[in-house]
Structures are given as structure tokens and as C-alpha cells.
N, C-alpha and C positions, 0 to 999 in steps of 0.2 A: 363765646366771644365776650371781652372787657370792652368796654369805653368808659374812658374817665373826661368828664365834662367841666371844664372851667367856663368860669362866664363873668360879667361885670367886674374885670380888675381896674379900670379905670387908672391907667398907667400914667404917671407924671414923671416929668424930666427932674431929676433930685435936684442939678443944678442948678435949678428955677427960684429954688427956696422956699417952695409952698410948704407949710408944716405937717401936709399929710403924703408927701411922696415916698417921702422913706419908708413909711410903712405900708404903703401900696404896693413898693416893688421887696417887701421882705417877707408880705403874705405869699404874695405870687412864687417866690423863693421857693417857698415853705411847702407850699401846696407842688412844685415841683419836685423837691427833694422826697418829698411824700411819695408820690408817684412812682419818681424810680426806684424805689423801697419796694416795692409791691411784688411779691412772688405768689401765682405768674403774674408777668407783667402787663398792661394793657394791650392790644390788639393796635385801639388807637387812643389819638386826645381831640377833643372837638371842644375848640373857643367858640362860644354863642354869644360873642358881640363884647363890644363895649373894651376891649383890649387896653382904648387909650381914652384918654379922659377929654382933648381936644383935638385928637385924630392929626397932632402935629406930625411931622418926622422922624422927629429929636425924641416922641414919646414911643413910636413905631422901634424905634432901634431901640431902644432903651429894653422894651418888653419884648424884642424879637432877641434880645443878649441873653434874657433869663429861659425863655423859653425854648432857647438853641441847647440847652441843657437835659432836656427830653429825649429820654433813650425811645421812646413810641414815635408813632409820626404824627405829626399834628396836620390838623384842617381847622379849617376857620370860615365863621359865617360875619357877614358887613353888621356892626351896631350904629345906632344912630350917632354917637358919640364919635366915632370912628370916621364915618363918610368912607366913598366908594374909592375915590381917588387918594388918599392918603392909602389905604389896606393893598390897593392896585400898584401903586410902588414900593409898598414894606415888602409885598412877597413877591413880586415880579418874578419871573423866573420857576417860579413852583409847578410842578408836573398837574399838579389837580386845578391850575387858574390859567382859566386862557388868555390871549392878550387882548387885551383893549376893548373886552365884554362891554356889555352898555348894563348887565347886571352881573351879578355873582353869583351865580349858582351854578351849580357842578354835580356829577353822580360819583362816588367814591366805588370802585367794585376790587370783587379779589378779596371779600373777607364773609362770612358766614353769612351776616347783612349787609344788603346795599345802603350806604351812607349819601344820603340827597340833601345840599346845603344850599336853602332856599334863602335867597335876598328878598327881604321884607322893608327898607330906608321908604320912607318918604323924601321928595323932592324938598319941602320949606315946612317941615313940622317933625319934631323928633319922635311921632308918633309914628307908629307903621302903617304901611299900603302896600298891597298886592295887585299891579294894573293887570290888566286885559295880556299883555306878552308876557310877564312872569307866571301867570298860571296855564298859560298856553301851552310855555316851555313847561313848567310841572309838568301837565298833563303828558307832555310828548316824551318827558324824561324815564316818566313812570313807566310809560305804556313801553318801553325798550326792555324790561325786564319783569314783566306782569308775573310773574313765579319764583320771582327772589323778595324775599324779605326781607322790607324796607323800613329806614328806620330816616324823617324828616328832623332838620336841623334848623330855627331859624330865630332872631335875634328879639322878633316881639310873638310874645304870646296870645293867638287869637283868643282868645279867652278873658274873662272878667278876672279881677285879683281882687279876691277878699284884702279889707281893710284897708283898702287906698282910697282917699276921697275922689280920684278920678280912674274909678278899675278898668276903666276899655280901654286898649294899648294901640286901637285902632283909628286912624282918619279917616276910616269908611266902612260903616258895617258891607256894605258891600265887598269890599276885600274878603272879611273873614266868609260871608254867604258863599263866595267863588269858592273859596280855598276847600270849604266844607263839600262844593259839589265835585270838587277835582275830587279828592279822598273818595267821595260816593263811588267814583267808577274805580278805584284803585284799593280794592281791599287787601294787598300785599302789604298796604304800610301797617306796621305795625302799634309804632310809637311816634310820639313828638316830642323832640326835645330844645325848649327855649328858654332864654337869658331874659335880661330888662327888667324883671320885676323887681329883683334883689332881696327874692324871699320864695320858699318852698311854698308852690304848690301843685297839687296834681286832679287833674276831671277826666271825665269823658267827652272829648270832642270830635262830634261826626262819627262816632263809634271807636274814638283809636284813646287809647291812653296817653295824654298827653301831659306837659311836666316843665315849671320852672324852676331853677334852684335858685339860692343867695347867693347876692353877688362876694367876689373874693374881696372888695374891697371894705374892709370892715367897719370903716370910718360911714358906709353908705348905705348898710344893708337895713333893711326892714324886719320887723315883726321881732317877737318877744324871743329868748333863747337863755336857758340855763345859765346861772354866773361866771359858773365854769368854762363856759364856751363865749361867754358874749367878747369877748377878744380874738380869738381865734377864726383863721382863716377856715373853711370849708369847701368842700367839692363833690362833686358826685361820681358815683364806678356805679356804671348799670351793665349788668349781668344778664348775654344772652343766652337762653337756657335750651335751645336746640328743639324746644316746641311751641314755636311760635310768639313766645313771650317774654320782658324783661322784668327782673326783678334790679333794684336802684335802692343803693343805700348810701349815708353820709358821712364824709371822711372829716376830722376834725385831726391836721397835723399840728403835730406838741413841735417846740423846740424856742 
């Protein structure tokens, strides 16, 4: 199984006039065009958050026109950028979002790994929280398929990020404490894969390998990167390999 992971586009409406939208929606292009180039092609695509830049409308359609050009199917996890209600009526309608959730999170089945896209938003801080009912439902989501290999999808990474002056991406250690003892009883997950940081990294958390990429939006990304690439959009294709484990490598589309 492919997955290819987008994350942090931060979409703007062009006819706003802000001078980084155009290139916000020709990376996203890029990294699409990319995509469908790929033989074989992906399995699926998982957005980890951050779609649009102020979770307008007018940003939602804009970035749901480029990404309507995905031959794979796409899934998507809430960024804090984003909000629940704006994402709630860009994909209305979509077979994997139910109506009128009071969080977002969903189990994707029907492909080698179960895909579980876990809503991490805070209420009034663009930092992540994981309450007492979203890990509940974790737990209850997981324990439906304790023998399928699972792979968590979610927009802030529990985890500290080297070289941020504020690396915990959390409003409450206690969220990540929770999430680390839901994983305890669910050794099926295999992986974690999240957005927010807008820069590569990858630990061991709670025993599972877990993993940010850069954000697509280039004007935003963090950390240091080759001359030759410091322009260039990025994405990730993680490779499930049929025993147990993924291997993830970084796509850096020309054009």
C-alpha cells in the first residue's frame, strides 16, 4: 500500500491579492501533478491539516478545485488553520464524514491498513487538545479492528519539534499522556502521521513511529534544506511493506 501525505498548504483565495497565494496554490498544483505521475499510483492521499490559511470558503473551494484533480481518493484531518466548521461544509457530502460530528474523526477500511483520522483542534488556542470523548472514541475506534494494521492521522504532532522556540504543539500534556495510554492497549497502530510543524521529523512515540513532514506551503516551512530544493514544494509517499512496517520517502516535484 502507497500513501502520499500533504500537509500545511495554507491555501489563499488568489483574488484577495495577498502576494503569496499564487504560489501557495501552484505548489499544491505541483505536488498534485506529481502525484498523478506516480506509477503505481497511491492507494490514497491524506491532508494532515492546515488546507487553508484562514479556513474561509472561498479558500476551501479554491483548494478543493486543485485537489479535485487527484486521481487517488483523498481523506483529510481538521488543522487549526482550518476550523471544524469551515472543513464540515467544504466536504459535506463525502462517504468518510459524517453529518454534523461534534469532532472529526473517522476509520477509513478497505485498504491493507486501516486509516484512523484523529481530530486534535483546540477550542480558543491553535495548539492541539485531545479531550476525555475524542480519546474515548479512539479507543472505541481501535478496539473495532484490534487485528488490522493501523496507521493514525492527526494535524498536531504529540511530540516536541526540535528547533522551535516553542516545541510542544500541545495545550495540555495531558492530552498527549491520554493519547500515549490509548496506543498502550492498541499495539495494531503502527504509525503516526502529522502536519503543523512544517518541517521533517520523525521519534518513537509510545512505542510507534511517529512522523511530521514540511509544510507544502513554501513561503512557511521551517528548517534548513539544500539550495536546490529551498523553492520547491514537498510531500511525502510512505510505503506499506506487508510486514508490519512503513518505509517514507520525500518527493520534491520540478516543473
Amino acid at each position: 500500500m502507497i500513501i502520499a501525505q500533504l500537509s500545511d498548504t495554507h491555501i489563499l483565495v488568489p483574488a484577495d491579492g495577498c502576494p503569496a497565494a499564487a504560489g501557495r496554490s501552484e505548489t499544491l498544483r505541483r505536488c498534485v501533478g506529481d502525484i498523478n505521475s506516480l506509477d503505481p499510483q497511491p492507494d490514497a492521499v491524506l491532508h494532515t491539516g492546515d488546507m487553508t490559511h484562514q479556513g474561509r470558503d472561498g479558500e476551501f473551494d479554491h483548494a478543493r478545485e486543485i485537489l479535485s484533480e487527484l486521481k487517488a481518493p483523498l481523506f483529510v484531518t481538521p488543522g487549526n488553520r482550518d476550523g471544524r466548521e469551515g472543513l464540515l461544509r467544504a466536504f459535506a457530502g463525502e462517504a468518510w464524514l459524517a453529518a454534523n460530528p461534534p469532532f472529526i474523526q473517522y476509520a477509513v477500511d478497505g485498504f491493507p491498513v486501516r486509516l484512523v483520522c484523529v481530530d486534535s483542534l483546540s477550542t480558543d488556542t491553535r495548539k492541539g487538545d485531545l479531550c476525555a470523548t475524542r480519546l474515548h472514541t479512539l479507543d472505541a475506534t481501535l478496539s473495532e479492528a484490534a487485528d488490522r494494521p493501523t496507521a493514525l492521522f492527526l494535524h498536531h504532532p504529540p511530540f516536541e519539534i526540535t528547533g522551535l522556540s516553542d516545541p510542544f504543539m500541545y495545550q495540555r500534556r495531558a492530552a498527549v499522556t491520554g493519547l500515549a495510554a490509548v496506543l498502550a492497549r492498541h499495539p495494531q497502530v503502527i504509525r503516526i502521521f502529522c502536519g503543523h510543524a512544517h518541517r521533517q521529523q520523525t521519534i518513537s512515540f509510545a512505542g510507534v513511529t511517529a512522523s511530521t513532514v514540511a509544510s507544502i506551503a513554501v513561503d512557511l516551512r521551517k528548517g534548513t534544506y539544500p539550495e536546490a530544493m529551498a523553492t520547491r514544494p514537498a510531500y511525502s509517499l510512505h510505503h506499506f511493506n506487508g510486514n508490519g512496517a512503513f518505509t517514507s520517502e520525500i518527493r520534491w516535484p520540478v516543473g
